[in-house]
C-alpha positions in Angstrom: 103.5 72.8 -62.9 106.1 75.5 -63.7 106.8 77.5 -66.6 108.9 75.3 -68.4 106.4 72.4 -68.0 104.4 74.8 -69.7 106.6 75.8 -72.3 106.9 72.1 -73.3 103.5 71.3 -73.2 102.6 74.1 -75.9 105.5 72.8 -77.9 104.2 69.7 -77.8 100.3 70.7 -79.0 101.5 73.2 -81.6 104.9 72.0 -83.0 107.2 74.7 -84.6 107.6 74.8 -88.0 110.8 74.3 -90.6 110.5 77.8 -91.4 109.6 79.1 -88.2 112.1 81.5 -86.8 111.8 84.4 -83.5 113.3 87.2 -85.8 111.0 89.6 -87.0 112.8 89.7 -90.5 111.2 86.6 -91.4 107.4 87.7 -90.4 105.1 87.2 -93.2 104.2 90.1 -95.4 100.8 90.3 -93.5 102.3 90.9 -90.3 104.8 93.4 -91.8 102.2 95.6 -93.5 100.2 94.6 -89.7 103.6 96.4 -87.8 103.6 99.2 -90.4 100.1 100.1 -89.9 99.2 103.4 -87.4 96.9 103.3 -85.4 94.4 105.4 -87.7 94.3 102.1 -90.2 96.0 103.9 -92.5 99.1 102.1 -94.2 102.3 104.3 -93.7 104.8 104.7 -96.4 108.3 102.1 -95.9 111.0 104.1 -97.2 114.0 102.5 -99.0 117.0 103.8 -100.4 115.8 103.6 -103.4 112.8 105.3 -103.1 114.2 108.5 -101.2 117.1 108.7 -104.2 113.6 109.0 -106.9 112.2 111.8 -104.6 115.5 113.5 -104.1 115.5 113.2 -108.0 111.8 114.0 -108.7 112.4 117.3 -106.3 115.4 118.4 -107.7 113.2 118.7 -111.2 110.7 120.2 -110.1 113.2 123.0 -108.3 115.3 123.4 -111.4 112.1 123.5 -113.6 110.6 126.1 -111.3 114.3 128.3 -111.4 113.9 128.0 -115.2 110.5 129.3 -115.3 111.4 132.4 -112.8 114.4 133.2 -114.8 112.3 133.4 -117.9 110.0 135.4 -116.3 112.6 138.0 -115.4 113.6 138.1 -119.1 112.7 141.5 -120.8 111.5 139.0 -124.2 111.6 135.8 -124.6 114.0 133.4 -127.1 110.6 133.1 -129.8 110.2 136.9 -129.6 113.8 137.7 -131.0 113.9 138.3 -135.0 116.9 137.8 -136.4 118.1 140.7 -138.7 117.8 139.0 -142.5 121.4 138.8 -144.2 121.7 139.6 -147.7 122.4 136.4 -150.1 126.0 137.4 -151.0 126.6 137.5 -147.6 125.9 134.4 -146.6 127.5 132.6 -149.7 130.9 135.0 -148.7 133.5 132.1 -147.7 135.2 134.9 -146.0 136.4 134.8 -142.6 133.7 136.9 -140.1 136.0 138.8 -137.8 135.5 139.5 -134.4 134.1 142.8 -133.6 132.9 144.6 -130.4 130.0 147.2 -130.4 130.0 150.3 -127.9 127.6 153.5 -127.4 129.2 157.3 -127.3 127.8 160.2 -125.5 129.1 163.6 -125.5 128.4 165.3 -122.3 129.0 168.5 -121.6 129.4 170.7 -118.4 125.5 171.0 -118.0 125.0 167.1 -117.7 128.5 166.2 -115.4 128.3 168.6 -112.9 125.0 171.0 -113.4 123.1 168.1 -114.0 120.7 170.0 -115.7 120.8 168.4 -119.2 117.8 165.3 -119.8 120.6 162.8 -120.9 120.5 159.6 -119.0 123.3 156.3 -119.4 120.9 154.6 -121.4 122.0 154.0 -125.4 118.7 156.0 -125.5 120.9 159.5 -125.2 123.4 158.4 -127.3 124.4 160.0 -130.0 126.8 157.7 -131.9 128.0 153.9 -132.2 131.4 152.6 -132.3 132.1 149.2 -134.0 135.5 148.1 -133.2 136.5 145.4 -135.8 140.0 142.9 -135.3 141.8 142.1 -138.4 144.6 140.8 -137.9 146.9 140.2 -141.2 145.0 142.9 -143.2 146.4 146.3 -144.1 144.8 150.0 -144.8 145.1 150.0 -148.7 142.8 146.7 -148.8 140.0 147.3 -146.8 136.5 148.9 -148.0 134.0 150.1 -146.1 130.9 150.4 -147.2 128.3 152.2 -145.2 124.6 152.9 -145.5 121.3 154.1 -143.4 120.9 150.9 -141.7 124.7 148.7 -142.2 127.6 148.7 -142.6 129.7 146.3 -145.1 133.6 145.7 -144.4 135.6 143.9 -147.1 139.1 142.9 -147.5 141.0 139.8 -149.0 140.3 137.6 -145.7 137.5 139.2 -144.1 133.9 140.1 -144.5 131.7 141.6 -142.1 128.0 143.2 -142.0 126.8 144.6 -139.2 122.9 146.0 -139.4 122.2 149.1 -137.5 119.6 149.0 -134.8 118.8 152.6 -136.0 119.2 154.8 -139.1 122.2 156.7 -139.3 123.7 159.6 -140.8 125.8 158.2 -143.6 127.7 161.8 -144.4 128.8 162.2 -140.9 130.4 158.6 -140.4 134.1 157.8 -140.4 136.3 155.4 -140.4 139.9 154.9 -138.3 142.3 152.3 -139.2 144.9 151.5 -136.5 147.7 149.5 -138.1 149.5 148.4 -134.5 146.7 146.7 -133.3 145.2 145.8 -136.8 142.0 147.5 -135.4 138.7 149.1 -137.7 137.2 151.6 -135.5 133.8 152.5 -137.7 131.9 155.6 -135.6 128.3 156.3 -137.2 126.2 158.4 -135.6 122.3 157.6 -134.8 119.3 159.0 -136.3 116.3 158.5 -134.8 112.7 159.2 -134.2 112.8 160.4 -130.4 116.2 161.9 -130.6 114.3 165.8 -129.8 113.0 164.8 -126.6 116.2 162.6 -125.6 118.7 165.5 -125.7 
């Protein structure tokens, strides 16, 4: 008796099946989780497209979420810790236009501090002495605009604008000035700081 004698006599004692096939695609789930099995006992993970797209995703969370937290950290305060500087009421009822205005720090430096270096100013605003605001109103002129300023703001009006700008510091009032430049429709406001440290700064 050969092998295919043999062949036929097992076909004949166990006959195959309708759904009976030699591809492994159609093994019961027993015998897949039997193939996925290593050979600690433990079951290994089947991976899908779908699941390595939701740990792709779950990752890329928890990267972002830990790039948020170190950028916070880096912060010199955080978003809660910032107090907003209260406006008065007319202010905020004013249906006047707020123009856009830039804010700069000047320093005088003499010949000590450029090439001497002996003076105890540093770049810091810290060591300077006065603040520039720069305001742009365009479509105003000279003989409408009023500036008001006092030891800790300063309040521009005119017939379209409206501005208030609180000082970080007290300033000296008496020595502040005013420039109006009527090419570029410019307010240049230059106050100059008082504060508490100001002897040990300069």
């Amino acid at each position: 008796m050969d092998y295919v004698d043999l062949k036929k006599l097992s076909e004949m004692l166990n006959p195959p099946t309708a759904n009976s096939s030699d591809s492994e695609d159609d093994l019961p789930k027993s015998s897949l989780v039997q193939l996925c099995k290593s050979k600690t006992g433990k079951d290994t993970k089947i991976l899908t497209n779908e699941s390595i797209k939701k740990t792709e995703n779950e990752n890329k969370k928890k990267i972002e979420f830990i790039e948020s937290e170190e950028e916070k950290a880096k912060n010199i305060w955080q978003e809660e810790e910032i107090v907003a500087a209260p406006e008065a009421i007319d202010v905020i009822s004013d249906t006047r236009v707020r123009p856009e205005y830039d804010v700069k720090y000047q320093q005088y430096v003499g010949t000590e501090d450029a090439f001497l270096q002996m003076g105890l100013k540093t770049p810091l605003t810290s060591s300077c002495e006065a603040m520039v605001i720069e305001v742009k109103m365009p479509g105003d002129r000279m003989p409408g605009i009023c500036t008001d300023i006092t030891d800790d703001a300063v309040d521009i009006r005119s017939p379209k604008y409206r501005l208030h700008v609180p000082f970080p510091h007290n300033v000296h009032k008496q020595m502040s000035k005013a420039l109006w430049n009527s090419s570029t429709n410019i307010l240049t406001v230059t106050v100059f700081l008082k504060r508490e440290y100001d002897d040990i700064n300069f």
